[in-house]
C-alpha positions as CSV (number, residue, x, y, z in Angstrom):
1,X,0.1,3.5,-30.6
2,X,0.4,2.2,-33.9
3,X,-1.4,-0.7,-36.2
4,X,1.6,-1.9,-37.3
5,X,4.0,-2.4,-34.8
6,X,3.9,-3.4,-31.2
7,X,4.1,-1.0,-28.7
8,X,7.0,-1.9,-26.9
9,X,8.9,-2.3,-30.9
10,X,7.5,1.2,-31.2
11,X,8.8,2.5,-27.3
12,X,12.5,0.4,-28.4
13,X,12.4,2.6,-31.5
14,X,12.0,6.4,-30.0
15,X,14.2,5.8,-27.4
16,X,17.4,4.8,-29.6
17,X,16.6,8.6,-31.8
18,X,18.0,11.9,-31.1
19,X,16.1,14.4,-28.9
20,X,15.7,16.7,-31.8
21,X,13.6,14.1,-33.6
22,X,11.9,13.1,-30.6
23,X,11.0,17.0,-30.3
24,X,9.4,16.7,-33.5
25,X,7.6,13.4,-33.1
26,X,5.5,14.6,-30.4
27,X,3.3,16.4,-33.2
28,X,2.5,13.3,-34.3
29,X,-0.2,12.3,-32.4
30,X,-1.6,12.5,-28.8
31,X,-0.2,9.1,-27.7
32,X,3.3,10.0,-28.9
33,X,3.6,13.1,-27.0
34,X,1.7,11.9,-23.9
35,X,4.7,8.7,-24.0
36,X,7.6,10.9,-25.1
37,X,6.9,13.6,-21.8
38,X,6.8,10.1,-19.0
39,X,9.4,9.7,-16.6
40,X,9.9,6.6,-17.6
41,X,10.7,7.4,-21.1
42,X,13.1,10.1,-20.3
43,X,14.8,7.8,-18.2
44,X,15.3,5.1,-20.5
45,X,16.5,7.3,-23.3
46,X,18.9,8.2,-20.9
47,X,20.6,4.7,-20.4
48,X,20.5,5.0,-24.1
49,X,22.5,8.3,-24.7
50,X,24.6,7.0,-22.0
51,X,25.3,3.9,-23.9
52,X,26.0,5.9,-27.3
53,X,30.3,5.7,-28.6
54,X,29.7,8.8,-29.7
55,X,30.8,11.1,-27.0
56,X,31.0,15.1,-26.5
57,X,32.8,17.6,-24.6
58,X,30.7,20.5,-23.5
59,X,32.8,23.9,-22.9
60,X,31.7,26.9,-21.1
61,X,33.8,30.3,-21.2
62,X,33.4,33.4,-20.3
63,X,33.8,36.8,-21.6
64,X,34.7,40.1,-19.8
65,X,33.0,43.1,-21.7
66,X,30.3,42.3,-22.6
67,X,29.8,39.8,-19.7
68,X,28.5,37.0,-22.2
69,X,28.2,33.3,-21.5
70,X,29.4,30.9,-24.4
71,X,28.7,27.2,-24.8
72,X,30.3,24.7,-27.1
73,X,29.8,20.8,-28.1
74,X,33.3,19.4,-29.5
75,X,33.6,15.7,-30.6
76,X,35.7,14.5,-28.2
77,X,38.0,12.8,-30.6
78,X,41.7,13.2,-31.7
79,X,40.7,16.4,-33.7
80,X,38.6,17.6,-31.1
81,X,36.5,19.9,-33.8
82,X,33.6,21.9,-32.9
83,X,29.9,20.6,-33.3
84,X,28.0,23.0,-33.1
85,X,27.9,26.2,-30.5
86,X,24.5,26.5,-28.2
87,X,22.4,29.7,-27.4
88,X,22.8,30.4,-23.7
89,X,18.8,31.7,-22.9
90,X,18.8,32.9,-19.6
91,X,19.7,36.4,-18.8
92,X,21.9,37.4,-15.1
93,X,20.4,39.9,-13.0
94,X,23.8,41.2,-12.0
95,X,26.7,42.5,-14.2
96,X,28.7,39.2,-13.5
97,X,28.3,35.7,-15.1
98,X,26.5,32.9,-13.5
99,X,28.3,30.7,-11.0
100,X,28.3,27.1,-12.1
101,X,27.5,24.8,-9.5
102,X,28.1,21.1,-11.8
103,X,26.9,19.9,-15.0
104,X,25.5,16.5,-15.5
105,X,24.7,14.5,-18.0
106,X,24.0,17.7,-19.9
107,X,21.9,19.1,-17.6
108,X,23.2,22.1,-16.0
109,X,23.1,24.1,-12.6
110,X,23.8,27.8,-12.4
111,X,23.0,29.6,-8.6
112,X,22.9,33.7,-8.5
113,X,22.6,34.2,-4.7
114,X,19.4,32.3,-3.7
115,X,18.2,31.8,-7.4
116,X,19.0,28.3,-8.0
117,X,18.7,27.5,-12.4
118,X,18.6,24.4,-14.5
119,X,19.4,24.5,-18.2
120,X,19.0,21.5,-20.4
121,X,20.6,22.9,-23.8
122,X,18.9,19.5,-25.5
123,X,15.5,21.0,-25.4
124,X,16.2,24.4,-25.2
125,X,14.8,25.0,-22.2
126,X,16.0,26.2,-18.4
127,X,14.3,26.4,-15.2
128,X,14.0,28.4,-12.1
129,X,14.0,26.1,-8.9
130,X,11.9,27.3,-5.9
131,X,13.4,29.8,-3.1
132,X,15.6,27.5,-1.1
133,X,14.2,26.8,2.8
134,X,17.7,28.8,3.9
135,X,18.0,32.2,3.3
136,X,18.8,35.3,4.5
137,X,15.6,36.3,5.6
138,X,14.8,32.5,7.3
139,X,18.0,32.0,8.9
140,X,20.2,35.0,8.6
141,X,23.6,35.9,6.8
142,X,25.8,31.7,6.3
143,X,27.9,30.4,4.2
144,X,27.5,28.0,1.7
145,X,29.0,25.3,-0.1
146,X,27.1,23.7,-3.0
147,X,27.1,20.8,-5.1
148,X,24.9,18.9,-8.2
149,X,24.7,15.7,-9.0
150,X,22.6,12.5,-10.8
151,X,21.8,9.3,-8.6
152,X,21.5,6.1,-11.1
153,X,19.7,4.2,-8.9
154,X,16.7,6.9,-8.6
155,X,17.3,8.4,-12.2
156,X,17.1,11.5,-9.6
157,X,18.9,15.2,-10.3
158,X,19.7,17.0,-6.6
159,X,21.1,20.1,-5.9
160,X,23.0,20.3,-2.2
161,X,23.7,22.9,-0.1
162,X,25.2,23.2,3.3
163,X,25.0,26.5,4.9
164,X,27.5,26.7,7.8
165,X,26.4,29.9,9.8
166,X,28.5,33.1,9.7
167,X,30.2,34.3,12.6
168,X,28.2,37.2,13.3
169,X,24.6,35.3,12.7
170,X,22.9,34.9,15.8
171,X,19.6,33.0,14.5
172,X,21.8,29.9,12.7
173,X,23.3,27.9,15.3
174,X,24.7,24.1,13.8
175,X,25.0,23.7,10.5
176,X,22.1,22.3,8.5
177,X,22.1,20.2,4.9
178,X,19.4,20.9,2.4
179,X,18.5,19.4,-0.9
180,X,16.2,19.9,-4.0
181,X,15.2,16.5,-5.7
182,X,14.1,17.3,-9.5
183,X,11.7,14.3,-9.1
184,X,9.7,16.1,-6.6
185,X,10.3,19.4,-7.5
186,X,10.7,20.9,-4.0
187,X,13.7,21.4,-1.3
188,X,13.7,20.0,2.2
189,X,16.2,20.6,5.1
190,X,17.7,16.9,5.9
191,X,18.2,15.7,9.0
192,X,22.1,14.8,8.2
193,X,24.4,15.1,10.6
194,X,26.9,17.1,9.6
195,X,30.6,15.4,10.5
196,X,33.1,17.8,12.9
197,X,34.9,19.1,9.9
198,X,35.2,22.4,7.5
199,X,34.4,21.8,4.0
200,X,37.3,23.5,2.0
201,X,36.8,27.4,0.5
202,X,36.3,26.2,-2.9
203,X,32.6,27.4,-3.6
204,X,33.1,28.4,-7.3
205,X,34.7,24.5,-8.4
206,X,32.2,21.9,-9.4
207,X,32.4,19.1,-6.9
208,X,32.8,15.2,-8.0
209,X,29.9,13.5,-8.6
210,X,30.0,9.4,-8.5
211,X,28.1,6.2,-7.8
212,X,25.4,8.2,-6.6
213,X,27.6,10.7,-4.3
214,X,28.8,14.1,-4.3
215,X,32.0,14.7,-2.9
216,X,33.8,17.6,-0.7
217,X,37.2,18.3,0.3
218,X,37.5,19.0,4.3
219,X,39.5,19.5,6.9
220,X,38.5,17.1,10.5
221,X,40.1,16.6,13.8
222,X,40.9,19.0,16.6
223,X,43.0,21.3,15.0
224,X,41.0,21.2,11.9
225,X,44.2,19.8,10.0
226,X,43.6,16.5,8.5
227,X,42.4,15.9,4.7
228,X,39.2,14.1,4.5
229,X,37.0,13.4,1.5
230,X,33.4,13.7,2.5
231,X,30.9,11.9,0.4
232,X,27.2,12.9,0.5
233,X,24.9,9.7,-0.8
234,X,21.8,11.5,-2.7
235,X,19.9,8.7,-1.8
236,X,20.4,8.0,1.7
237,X,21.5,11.5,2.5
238,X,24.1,10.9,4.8
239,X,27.9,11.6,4.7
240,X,30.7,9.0,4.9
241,X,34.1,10.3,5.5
242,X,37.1,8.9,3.4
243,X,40.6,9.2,5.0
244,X,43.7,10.1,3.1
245,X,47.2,8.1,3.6
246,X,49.6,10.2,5.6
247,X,51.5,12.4,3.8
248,X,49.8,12.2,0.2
249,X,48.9,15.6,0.4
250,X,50.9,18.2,1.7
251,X,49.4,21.0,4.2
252,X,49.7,24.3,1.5
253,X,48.0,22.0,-1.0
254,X,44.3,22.9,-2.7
255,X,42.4,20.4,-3.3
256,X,39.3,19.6,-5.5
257,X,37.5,16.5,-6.4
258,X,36.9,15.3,-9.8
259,X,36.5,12.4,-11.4
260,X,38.8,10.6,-14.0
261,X,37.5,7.7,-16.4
262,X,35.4,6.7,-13.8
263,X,37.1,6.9,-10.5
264,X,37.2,9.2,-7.8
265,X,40.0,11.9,-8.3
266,X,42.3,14.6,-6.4
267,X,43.5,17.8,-8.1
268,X,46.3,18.8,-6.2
269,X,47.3,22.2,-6.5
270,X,50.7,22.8,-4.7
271,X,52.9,25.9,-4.0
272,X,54.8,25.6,-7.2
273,X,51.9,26.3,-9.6
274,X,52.0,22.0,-10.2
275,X,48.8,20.3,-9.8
276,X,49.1,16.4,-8.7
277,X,45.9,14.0,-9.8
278,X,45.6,11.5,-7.3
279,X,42.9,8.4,-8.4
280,X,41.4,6.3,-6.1
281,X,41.4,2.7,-8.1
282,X,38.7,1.5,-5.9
283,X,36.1,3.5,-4.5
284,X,36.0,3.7,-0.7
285,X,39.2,2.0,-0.3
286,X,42.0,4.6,1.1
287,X,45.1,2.3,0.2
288,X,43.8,2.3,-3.7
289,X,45.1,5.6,-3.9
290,X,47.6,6.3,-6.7
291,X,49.4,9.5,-7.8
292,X,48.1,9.3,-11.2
293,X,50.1,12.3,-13.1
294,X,52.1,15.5,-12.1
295,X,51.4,18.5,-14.4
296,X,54.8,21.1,-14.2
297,X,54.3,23.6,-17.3
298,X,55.8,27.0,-17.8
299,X,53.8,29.7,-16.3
300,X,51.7,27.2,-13.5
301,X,48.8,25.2,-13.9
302,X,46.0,27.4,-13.2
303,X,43.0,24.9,-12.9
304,X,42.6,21.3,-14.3
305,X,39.2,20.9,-16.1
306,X,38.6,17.7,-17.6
307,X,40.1,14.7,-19.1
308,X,39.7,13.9,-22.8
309,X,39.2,10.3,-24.4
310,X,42.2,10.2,-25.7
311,X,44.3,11.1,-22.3
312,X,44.8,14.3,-22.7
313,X,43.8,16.7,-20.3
314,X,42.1,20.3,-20.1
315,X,43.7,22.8,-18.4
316,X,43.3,26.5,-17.7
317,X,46.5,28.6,-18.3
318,X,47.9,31.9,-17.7
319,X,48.7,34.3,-19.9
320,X,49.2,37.9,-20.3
321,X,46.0,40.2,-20.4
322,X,43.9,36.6,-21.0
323,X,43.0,33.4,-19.7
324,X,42.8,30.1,-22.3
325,X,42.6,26.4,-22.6
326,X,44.7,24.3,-23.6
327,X,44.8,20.2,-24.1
328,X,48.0,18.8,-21.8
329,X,49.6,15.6,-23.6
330,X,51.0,13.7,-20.1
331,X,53.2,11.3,-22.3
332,X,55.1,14.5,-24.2
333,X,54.4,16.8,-21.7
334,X,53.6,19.9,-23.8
335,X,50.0,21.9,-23.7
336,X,48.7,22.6,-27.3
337,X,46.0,25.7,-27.7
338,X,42.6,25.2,-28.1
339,X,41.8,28.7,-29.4
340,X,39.2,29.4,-26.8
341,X,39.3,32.5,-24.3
342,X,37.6,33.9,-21.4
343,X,37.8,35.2,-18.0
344,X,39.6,33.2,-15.7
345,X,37.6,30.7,-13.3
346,X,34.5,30.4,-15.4
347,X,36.0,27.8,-17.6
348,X,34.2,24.9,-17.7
349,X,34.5,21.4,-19.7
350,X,32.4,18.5,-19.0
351,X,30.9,15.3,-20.7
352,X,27.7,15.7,-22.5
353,X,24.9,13.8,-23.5
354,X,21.7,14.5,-24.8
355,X,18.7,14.2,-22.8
356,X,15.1,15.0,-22.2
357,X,15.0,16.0,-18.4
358,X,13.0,18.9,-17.5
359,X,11.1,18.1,-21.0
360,X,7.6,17.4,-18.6
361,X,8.0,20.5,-16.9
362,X,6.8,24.2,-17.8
363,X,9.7,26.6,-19.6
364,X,10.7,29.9,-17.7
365,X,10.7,32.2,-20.8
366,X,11.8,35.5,-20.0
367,X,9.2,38.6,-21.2
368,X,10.4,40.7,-23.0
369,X,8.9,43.5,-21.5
370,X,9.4,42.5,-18.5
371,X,13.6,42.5,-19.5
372,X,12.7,45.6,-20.7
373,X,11.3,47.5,-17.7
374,X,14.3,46.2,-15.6
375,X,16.8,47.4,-18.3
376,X,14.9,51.1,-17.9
377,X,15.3,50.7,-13.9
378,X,18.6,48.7,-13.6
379,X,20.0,52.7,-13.7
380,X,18.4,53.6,-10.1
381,X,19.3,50.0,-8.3
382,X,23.5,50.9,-9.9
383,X,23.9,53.0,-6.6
384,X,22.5,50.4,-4.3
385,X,24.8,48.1,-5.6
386,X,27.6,49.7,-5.4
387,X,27.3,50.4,-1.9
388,X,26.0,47.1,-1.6
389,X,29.6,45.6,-2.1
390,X,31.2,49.0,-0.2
391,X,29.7,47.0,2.9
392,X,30.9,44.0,1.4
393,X,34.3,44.7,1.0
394,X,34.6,46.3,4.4
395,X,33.4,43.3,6.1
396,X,36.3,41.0,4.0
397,X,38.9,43.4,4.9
398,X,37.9,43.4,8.6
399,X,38.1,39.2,8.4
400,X,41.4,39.4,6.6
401,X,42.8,41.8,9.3
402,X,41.5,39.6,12.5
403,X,42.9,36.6,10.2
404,X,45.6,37.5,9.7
405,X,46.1,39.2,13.5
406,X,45.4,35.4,14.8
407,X,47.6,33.6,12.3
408,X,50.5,35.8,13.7
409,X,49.3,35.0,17.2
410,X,49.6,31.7,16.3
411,X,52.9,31.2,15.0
412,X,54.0,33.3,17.9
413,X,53.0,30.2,19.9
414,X,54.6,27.7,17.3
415,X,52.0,26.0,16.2
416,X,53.2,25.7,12.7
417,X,50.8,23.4,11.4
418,X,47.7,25.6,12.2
419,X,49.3,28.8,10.5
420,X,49.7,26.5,7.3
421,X,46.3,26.6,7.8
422,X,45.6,30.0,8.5
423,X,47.4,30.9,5.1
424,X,45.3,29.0,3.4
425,X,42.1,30.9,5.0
426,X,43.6,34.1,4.7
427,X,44.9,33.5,0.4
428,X,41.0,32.4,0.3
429,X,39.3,35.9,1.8
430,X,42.4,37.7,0.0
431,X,40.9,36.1,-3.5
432,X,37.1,36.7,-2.7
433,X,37.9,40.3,-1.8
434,X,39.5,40.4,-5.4
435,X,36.6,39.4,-7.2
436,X,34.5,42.1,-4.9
437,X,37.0,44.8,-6.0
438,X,36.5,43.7,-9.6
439,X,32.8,43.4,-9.3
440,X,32.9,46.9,-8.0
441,X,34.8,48.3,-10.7
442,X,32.6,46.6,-13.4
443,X,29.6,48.1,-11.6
444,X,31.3,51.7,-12.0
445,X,32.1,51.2,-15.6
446,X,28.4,50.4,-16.7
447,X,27.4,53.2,-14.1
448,X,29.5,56.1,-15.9
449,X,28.7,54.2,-19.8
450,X,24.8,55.2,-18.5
451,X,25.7,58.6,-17.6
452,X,27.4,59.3,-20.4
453,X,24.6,58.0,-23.0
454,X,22.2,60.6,-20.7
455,X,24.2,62.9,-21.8
């Protein structure tokens, strides 16, 4: 490798420099870019980055017309400055934006109904995961409930998904767990047994990744009415339910996982527009749990993003016309503007580190002329997919009607606790048939902008 220096001084060397120069090195010689492209490598320049006191703050946000997807890097220091912005490369086949699923050490996973995407901004490149074994044409119309996340002890990426089936499929009968491992490159149905629970509504919210688990919010027991956390090890693939004290959470709460310097965390979202972050000081251990902070600004607390080195934390507020972030001081208790804006629930801020994953694997670059011809024939597919989410939003009202016709059944009977419960299901439908009717709209506008150019 070299006639100088030892190999292993030479393997200590690479590993400690930034990707960009690694990029670069590879044209050195054979040997180089043969070492550079090994698992091994990657993984070990990994421990490195992780290592690094220089930390950043990646932020995604969203923007309405035109639906374009931005990406920052700020040094996530008092002045939290901007480093540099990155070029999103991967073009949606719908009007909307990409849902994110979770970002991990820099590597990030988007999912655009059964197209599953990793993008690793480090090296520029993104790409397109395999057809997952469920879909609709293999198992009929379910519902799913996603999540991403990095295993330490296998240096493995894993996408999860469990599909719970839908009330009117009749081919999906239990509900299954499958996973994509980036080390293998392939997904596999696992033979997990799914706990007696629901896994809470919130499809669209990253889930908390830690000590090699991903973690969901549910609802167990008979009546479907007690908080769980349910952990999914990426190794062992199996859950492992985690009780909450009595009475920490109340029964209109929302909950999402996250995780605060290092410890599992509860965003608590409660009927006052507060949100109360619950940490668990030692994992696994349900009497470590401590309310942590209570966020009460002017206007509600519309979603809690991410914590900040300094304490602060990133939060996603209100305003009118506009959603924007905004860095929430718990000592003071006062929110200062970041500046940024977007459309609401596409936020996204997350810790960043630079990496090489998905370096020894082939880049999906789009054609251009394949963009092109789907530009020229997106016209004809507009009418489609508008009545496309016609049947959509038919089918949401019919489940908010029949909802809402059994939560009144049920408070008839007084059973109080279960209609808490019902409300929740129903405010859930009630938002998803929102974004339909938005979708919709959106599809309309770029329907008459094409007429119009015709003419």
């Amino acid at each position: 490798m070299s006639d100088y220096l030892p190999d292993d001084v030479v393997i200590d060397i690479l590993q400690r420099l930034p990707v960009k120069s690694l990029i670069r090195f590879r044209c050195v010689c054979r040997s180089w870019n043969s070492l550079i492209k090994t698992s091994a490598f990657i993984d070990s320049h990994l421990d490195q980055s992780i290592e690094s006191n220089d930390p950043l703050v990646i932020v995604r946000y969203c923007s309405s017309k035109p639906n374009v997807e931005h990406y920052k890097l700020l040094h996530d220091n008092d002045a939290f400055v901007e480093c540099k912005e990155l070029e999103f490369p991967i073009e949606s086949c719908r009007l909307n934006h990409f849902r994110l699923i979770g970002s991990e050490n820099g590597l990030v996973c988007f999912l655009e109904q059964e197209r599953f995407i990793l993008w690793n901004p480090s090296i520029r490149k993104f790409v397109n995961l395999p057809k997952p074994c469920i879909t609709l044409k293999t198992h009929g119309r379910v519902t799913c409930n996603q999540a991403f996340g990095f295993d330490p002890r296998t240096n493995d990426y894993k996408v999860v998904r469990i599909a719970f089936p839908h009330v009117f499929n009749e081919v999906l009968k239990e509900t299954l767990v499958e996973v994509y491992s980036v080390r293998t490159g392939s997904w596999r149905i696992t033979g997990a047994s799914f706990p007696h629970s629901d896994t809470h509504k919130h499809w669209f919210k990253p889930k908390a990744c830690l000590n090699g688990c991903v973690h969901f919010t549910a609802l167990a027991g008979q009546n479907r009415t007690t908080r769980i956390v349910l952990a999914f090890d990426l190794r062992d693939e199996v859950f492992h339910e985690m009780v909450l004290p009595d009475g920490m959470v109340g029964s209109d709460a929302e909950i999402v996982t996250c995780v605060f310097k290092g410890s599992l965390a509860l965003l608590c979202y409660d009927r006052w527009k507060r949100c109360l972050i619950w940490v668990m000081k030692q994992y696994g251990v349900v009497d470590s749990w401590v309310k942590q902070f209570t966020i009460d600004i002017a206007g509600g607390v519309e979603n809690v993003l991410g914590f900040r080195k300094n304490g602060q934390i990133i939060l996603e507020t209100r305003k009118i016309g506009y959603w924007e972030l905004s860095s929430y001081n718990p000592e003071s208790q006062r929110a200062m503007k970041l500046g940024i804006y977007g459309r609401a629930h596409y936020f996204c801020v997350d810790t960043y580190r630079e990496n090489l994953v998905l370096l020894n694997q082939a880049n999906d670059a789009v054609s251009r002329s394949r963009v092109t011809k789907k530009r020229k024939n997106r016209a004809s597919e507009l009418s489609g997919k508008m009545e496309e989410i016609r049947r959509k939003i038919k089918l949401l009202k019919e489940k908010v009607e029949y909802k809402v016709r059994q939560f009144q059944m049920e408070m008839d009977s007084s059973q109080t606790q279960l209609g808490e419960n019902m409300v929740y299901e129903v405010r859930e439908l009630q938002a998803e048939l929102t974004a339909l009717e938005q979708e919709f709209q959106e599809v309309q506008e770029f329907q008459e902008q094409i007429h119009r150019r015709r003419k």
